[in-house]
C-alpha positions as CSV (number, residue, x, y, z in Angstrom):
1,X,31.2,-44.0,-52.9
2,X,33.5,-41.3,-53.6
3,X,33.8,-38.9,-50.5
4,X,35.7,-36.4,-48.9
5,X,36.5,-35.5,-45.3
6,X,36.5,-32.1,-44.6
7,X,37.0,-30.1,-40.8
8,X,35.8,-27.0,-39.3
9,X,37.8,-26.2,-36.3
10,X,37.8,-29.9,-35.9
11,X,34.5,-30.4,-36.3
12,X,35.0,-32.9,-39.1
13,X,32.3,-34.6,-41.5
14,X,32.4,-36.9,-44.5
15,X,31.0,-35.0,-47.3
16,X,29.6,-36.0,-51.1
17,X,29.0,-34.9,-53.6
18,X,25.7,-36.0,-54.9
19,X,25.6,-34.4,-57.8
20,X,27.4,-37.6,-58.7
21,X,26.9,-39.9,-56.1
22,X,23.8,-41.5,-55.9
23,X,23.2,-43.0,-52.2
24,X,20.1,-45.2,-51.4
25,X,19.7,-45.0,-47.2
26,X,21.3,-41.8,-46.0
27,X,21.3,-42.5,-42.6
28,X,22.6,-46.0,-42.8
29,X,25.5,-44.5,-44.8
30,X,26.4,-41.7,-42.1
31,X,26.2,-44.4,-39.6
32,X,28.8,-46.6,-41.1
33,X,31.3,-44.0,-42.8
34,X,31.1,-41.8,-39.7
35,X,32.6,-44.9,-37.1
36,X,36.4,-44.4,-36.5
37,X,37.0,-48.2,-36.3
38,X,35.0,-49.8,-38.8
39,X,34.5,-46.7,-41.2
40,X,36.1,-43.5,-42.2
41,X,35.7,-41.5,-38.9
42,X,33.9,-38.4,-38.5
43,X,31.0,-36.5,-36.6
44,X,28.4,-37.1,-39.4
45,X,27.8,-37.0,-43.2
46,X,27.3,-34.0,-45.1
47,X,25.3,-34.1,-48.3
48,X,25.8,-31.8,-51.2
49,X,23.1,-31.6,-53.2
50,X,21.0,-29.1,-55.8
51,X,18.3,-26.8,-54.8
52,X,16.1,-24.9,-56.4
53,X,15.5,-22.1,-54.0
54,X,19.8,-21.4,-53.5
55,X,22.7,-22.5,-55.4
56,X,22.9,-25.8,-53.5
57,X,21.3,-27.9,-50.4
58,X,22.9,-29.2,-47.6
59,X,21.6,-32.5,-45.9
60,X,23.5,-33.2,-42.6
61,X,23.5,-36.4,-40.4
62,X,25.2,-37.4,-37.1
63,X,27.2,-40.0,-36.1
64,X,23.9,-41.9,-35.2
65,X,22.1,-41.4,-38.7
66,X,19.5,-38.7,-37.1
67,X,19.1,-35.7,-38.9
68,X,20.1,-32.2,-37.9
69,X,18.8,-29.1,-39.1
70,X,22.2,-26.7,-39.4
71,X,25.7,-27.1,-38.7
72,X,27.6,-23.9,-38.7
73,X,31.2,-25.3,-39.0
74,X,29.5,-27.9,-41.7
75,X,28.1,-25.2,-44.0
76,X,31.6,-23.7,-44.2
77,X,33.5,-26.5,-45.1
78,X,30.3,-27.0,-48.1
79,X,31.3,-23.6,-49.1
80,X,34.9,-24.7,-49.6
81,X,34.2,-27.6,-50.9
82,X,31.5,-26.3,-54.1
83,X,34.1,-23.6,-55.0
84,X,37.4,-25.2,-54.7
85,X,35.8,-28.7,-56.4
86,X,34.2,-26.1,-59.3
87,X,30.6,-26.2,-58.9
88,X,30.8,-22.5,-58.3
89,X,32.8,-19.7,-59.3
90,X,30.9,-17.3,-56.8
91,X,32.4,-15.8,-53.5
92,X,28.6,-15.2,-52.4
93,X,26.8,-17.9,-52.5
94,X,23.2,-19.6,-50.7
95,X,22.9,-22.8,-49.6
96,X,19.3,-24.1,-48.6
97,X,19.2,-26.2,-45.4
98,X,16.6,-27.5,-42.7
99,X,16.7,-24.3,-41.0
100,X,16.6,-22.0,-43.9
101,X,18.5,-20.5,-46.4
102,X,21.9,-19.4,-45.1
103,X,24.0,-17.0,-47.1
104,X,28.1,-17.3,-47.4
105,X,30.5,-15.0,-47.9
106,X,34.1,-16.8,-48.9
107,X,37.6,-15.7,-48.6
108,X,39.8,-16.8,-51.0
109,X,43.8,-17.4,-50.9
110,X,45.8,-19.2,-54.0
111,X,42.4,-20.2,-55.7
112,X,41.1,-21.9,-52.7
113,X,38.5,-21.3,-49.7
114,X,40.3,-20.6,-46.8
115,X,38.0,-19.1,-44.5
116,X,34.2,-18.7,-44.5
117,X,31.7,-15.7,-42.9
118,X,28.1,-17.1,-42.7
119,X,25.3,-15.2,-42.0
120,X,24.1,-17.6,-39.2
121,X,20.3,-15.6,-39.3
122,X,18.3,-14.9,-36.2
123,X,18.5,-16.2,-33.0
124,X,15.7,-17.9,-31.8
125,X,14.1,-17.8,-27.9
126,X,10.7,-18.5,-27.9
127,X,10.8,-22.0,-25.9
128,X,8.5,-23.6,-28.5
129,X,10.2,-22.8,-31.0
130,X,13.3,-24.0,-29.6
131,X,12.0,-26.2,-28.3
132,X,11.5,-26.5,-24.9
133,X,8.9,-28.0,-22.4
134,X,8.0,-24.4,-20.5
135,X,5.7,-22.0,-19.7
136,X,7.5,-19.2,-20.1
137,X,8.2,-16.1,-22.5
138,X,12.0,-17.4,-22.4
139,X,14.5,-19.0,-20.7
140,X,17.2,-16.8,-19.7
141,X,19.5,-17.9,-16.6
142,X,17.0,-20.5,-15.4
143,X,17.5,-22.7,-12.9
144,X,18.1,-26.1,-13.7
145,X,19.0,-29.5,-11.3
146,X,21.2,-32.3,-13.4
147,X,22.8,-35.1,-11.5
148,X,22.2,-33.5,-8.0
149,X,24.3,-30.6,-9.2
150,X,22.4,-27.0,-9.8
151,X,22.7,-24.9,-13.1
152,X,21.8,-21.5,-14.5
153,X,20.7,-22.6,-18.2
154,X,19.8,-20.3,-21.3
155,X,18.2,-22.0,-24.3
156,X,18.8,-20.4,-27.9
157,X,17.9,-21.9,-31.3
158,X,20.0,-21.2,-34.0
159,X,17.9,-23.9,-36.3
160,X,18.8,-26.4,-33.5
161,X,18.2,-26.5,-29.9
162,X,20.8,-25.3,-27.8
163,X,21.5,-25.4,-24.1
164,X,24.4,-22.9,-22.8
165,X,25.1,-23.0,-19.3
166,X,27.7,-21.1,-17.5
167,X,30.8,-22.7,-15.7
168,X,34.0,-21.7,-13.8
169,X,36.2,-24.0,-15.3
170,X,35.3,-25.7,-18.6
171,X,38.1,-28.4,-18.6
172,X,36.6,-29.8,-15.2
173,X,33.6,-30.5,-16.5
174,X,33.0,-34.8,-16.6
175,X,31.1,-34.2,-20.3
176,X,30.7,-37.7,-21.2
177,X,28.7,-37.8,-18.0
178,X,26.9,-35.0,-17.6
179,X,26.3,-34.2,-21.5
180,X,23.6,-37.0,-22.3
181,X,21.8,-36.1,-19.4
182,X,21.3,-32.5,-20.6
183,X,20.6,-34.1,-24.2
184,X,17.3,-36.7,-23.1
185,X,16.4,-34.1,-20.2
186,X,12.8,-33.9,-20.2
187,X,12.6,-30.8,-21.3
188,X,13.7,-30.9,-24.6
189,X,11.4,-33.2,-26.8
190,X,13.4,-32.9,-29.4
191,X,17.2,-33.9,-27.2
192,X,19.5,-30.6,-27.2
193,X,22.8,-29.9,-28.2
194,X,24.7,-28.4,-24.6
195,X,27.3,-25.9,-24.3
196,X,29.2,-25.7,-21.0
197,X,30.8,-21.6,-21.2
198,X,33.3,-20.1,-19.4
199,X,33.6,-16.5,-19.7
200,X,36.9,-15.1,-20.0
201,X,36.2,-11.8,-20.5
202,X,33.7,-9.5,-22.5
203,X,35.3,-10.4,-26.0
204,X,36.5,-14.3,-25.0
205,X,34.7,-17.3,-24.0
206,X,35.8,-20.9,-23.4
207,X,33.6,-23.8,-24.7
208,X,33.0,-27.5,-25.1
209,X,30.0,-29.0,-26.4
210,X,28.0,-32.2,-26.3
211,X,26.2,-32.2,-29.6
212,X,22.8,-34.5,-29.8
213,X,23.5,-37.6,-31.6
214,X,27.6,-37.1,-31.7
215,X,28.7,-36.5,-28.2
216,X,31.4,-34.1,-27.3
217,X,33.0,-32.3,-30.6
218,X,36.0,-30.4,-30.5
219,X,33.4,-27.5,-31.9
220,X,30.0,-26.3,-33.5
221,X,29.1,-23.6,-35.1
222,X,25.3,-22.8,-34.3
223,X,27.1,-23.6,-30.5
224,X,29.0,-21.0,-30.5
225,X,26.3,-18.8,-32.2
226,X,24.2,-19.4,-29.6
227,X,26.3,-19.3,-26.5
228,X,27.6,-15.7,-27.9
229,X,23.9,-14.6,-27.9
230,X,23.0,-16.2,-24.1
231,X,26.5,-14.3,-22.9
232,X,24.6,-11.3,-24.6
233,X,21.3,-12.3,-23.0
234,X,23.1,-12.4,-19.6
235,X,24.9,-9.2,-20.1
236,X,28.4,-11.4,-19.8
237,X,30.2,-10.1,-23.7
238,X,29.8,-7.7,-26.1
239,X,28.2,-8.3,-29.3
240,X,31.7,-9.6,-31.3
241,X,33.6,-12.5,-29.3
242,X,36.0,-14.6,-30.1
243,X,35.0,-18.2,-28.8
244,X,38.0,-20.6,-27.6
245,X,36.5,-23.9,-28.8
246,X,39.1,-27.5,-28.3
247,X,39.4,-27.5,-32.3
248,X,40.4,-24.2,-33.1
249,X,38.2,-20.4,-32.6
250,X,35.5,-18.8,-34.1
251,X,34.6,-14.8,-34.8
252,X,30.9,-14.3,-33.6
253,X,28.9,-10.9,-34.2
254,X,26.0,-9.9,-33.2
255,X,24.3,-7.7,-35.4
256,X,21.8,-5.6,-33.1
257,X,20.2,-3.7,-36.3
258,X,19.7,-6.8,-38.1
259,X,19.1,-9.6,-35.2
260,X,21.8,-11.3,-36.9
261,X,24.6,-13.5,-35.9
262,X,27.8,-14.1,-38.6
263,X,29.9,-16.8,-37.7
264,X,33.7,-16.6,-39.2
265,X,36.1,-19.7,-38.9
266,X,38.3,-21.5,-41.0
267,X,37.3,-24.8,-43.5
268,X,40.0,-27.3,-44.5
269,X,40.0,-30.4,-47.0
270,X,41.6,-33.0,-44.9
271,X,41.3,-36.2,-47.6
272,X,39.4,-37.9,-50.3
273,X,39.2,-41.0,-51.4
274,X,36.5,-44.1,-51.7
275,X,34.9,-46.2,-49.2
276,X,32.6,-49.5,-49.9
277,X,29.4,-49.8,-48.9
């Protein structure tokens, strides 16, 4: 199978092109080519494919071959990848996912992608929507006990579920602990992605994430997305903020008008090449 790995901030997937490449069980394949020992190494697989409601689909699976809806750095690096590979010669261009259609807007330096705005679409708070397990209108700032330790947690779909809770210090944070308990808490039927913000100050956060089904990434997309709008939600930011994430930053705005979020951040071809399977 002819692949290539592509990163978003370091949020890196193995992506194909199935326009050509025929693959039989998705999920078995993202398992194998996304181990770093015994495959190529990467969060998950990426599947382009056609549409015929945008120019092109995106199928996404983690490292453990379950499906996610939207990735935010992923879609970026599928915008690269369809215009500097020639399936497009459009700088605006749809892709159809899980979570909708997302529309891309793509910068382009020496007849390449070099950096992507997506417009990320709503932001979603209705808890069963997101979802969550609670009565409530929202959760905003809610009280939350993990591990004998107490939190203040917002919860914000942006096509996935998303758990943002507010910390002083970001690096001090034991992730590989704490993160799977967030992601099989028992109020999220569905596991959540968790974002552990620190707020630097009302146009700069700090960020890692544990991401459902990967464990910590060095970024995501819809993670940052939604951590801008809690910060919002809280009063902590303005609506543009630049998010500090291990891999690299991303741009976020919040388009008040609209209800809008457009995420900006770079995508890069790392290799390609051919894997058995």
């Amino acid at each position: 199978m002819k692949f290539t790995k592509m990163q978003g901030c370091g949020n890196d997937y193995v992506y194909v092109n199935c326009f050509k490449e025929k693959i039989v069980n998705e999920a078995e394949v993202a398992i194998k080519v996304s181990d770093r020992h015994f495959g190529i190494g990467s969060d998950g697989m990426i599947l382009i494919k056609p549409s015929d409601k945008a120019d092109f689909t995106m199928v996404m699976y983690n490292a453990d071959g379950s499906r996610s809806a939207m990735c935010g750095n992923g879609i970026r690096c599928v915008g690269k990848y369809v215009y500097d590979y020639g399936l497009t010669n459009k700088q605006n261009i749809s892709i159809e996912t899980a979570a909708g259609i997302k529309y891309l807007d793509l910068k382009i330096k020496d007849n390449k992608v070099e950096e992507v705005t997506v417009n990320m679409g709503s932001p979603i708070i209705e808890p069963e929507k997101i979802p969550v397990k609670i009565d409530q209108d929202k959760v905003i700032a809610m009280p939350i006990t993990v591990a004998g330790n107490s939190y203040e947690m917002t919860c914000v779909s942006m096509g996935n579920p998303h758990a943002v809770v507010f910390v002083e210090d970001t690096k001090s944070i034991n992730i590989e602990y704490i993160g799977p308990l967030f992601e099989n808490h028992e109020l999220f039927p569905e596991r959540t992605n968790t974002e552990f913000i620190h707020v630097v100050d009302s146009n700069t956060i700090e960020m890692r994430v544990w991401e459902r089904g990967s464990g910590e990434t060095l970024a995501c997309g819809t993670g940052a997305c939604a951590s801008v709008y809690a910060c919002i939600l809280n009063g902590f930011t303005s609506d543009t903020v630049l998010v500090k994430l291990l891999g690299g930053e991303l741009k976020i705005h919040y388009d008040r008008d609209k209800n809008t979020i457009f995420m900006t951040g770079p995508a890069v071809t790392v290799f390609e090449g051919d894997i058995v399977l």
